[in-house]
C-alpha positions in Angstrom: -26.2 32.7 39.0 -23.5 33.7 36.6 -26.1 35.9 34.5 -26.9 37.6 37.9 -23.6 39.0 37.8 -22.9 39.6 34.7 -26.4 41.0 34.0 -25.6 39.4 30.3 -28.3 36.9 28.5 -27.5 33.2 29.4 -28.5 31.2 26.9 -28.8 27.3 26.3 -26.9 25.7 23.5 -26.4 21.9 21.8 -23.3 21.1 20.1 -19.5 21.1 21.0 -18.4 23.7 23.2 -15.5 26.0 21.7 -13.6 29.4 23.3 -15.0 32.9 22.3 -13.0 36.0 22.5 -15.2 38.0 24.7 -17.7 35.2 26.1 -18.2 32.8 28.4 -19.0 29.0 27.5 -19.5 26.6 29.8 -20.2 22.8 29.3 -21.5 20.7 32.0 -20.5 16.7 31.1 -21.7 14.1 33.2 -20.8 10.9 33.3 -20.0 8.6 30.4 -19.1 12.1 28.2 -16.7 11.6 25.7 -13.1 12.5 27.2 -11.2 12.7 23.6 -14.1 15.7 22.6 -11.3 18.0 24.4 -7.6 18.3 26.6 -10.0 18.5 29.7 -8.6 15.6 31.9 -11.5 12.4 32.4 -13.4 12.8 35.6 -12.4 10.7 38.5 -15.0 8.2 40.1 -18.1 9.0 41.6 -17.9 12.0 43.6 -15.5 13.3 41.5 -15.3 16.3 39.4 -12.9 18.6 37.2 -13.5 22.1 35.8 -10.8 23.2 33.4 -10.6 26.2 31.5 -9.4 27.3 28.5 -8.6 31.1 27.5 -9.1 32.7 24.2 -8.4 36.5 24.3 -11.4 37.8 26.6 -13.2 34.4 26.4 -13.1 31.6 28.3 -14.4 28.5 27.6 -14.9 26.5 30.9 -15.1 21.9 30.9 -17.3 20.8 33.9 -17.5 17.1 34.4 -18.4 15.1 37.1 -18.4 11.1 37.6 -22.1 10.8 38.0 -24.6 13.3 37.5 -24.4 14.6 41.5 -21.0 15.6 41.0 -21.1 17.5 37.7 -23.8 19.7 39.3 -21.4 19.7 42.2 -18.4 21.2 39.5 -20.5 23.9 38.6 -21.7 25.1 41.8 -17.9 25.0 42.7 -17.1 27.0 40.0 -19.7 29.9 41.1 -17.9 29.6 44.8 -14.6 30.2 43.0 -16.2 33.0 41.5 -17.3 34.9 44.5 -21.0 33.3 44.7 -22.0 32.4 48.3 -25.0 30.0 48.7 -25.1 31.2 52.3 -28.8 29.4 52.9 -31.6 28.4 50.8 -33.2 31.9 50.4 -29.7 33.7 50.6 -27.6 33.8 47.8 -24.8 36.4 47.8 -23.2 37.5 44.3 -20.4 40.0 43.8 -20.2 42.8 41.8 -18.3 41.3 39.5 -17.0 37.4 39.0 -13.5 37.4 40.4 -11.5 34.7 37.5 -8.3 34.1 38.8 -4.8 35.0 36.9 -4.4 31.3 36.0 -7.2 29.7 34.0 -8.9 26.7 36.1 -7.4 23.4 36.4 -9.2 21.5 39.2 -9.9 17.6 40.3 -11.8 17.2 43.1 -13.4 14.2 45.3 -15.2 14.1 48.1 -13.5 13.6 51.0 -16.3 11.7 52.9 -18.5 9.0 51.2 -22.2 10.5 52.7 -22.4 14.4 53.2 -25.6 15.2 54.2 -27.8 17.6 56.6 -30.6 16.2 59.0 -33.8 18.3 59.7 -35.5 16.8 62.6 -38.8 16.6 61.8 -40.7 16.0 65.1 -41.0 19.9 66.0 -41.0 23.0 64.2 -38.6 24.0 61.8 -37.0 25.1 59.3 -39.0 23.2 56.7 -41.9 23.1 58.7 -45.1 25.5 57.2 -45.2 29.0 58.7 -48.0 29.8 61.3 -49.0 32.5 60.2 -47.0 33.7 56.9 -48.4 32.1 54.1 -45.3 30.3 51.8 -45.2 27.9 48.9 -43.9 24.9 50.6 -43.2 22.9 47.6 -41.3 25.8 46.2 -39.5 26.6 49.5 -38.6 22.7 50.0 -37.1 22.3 46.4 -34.8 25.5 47.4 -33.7 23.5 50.2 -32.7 20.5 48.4 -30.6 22.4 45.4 -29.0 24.1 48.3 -27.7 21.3 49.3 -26.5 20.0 46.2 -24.8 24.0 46.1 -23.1 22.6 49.4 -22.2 19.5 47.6 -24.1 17.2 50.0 -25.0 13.6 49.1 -28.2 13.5 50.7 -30.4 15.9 52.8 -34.3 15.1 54.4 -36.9 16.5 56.2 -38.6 17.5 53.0 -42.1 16.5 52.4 -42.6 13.6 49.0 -45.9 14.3 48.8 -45.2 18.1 48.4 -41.7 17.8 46.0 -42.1 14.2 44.7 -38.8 13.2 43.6 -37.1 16.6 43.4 -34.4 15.1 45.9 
């Protein structure tokens, strides 16, 4: 999503994460990373994340880390919202025209304020995740959609999706 915007190459790297005067580095740690590899803060308990940022002249070099894997993936997707990236549903995804960083570089610690966070599709009529009539659609490919979006909504759980369709995508 960040690539979207910046229409720049995003590319994949191994090895510690360090600032770059005119670039972007993120580093996604789960739980159990090593909280002396930098001055980001450890994460709090499950459902807890931080993102902190560090500046270097026109680079920024941003710490994501969550206390179990859930929530890092939750850090990152509310790093995008803090960017201006709306996950409005599962096939709408809104990006700005540019990422809007605020003055102050990131210092955030987050938990979730409920223990289960989760959306209910019932299943016993047509809806949102039920096959189109007449529109052909990928089902499997639709349904995974609608499980990452709720991760980007930073649910705990979310059903009505079909096993035998996504295995254990969710």
């Amino acid at each position: 999503d960040l690539g979207q915007v910046t229409r720049a190459p995003v590319r994949r790297a191994t090895g510690p994460a360090t600032c770059v005067d005119g670039e972007i580095h993120l580093a996604v740690l789960g739980h159990g990373a090593d909280a002396a590899a930098s001055a980001a803060p450890a994460p709090p308990a499950t459902q807890g994340y931080t993102i902190h940022e560090t500046r270097c002249g026109d680079g920024r070099l941003v710490l994501l880390r969550g206390g179990d894997l859930l929530s890092a993936q939750w850090a990152v997707y509310d790093l995008a919202d803090r960017l201006g990236i709306r996950y409005f549903h599962p096939e709408q995804t809104l990006y700005p025209a540019r990422l809007g960083w605020p003055a102050q570089p990131l210092e955030v610690a987050a938990r979730g304020a409920f223990q289960r966070r989760s959306l209910h599709v019932h299943t016993t009529h047509p809806v949102e995740l039920s096959a189109p009539l007449s529109t052909p659609l990928d089902m499997a490919a639709y349904m995974r959609r609608w499980v990452d979006w709720n991760v980007k909504l930073r649910m705990t759980s979310v059903d009505g999706w079909d096993r035998a369709l996504i295995g254990d995508h969710a």
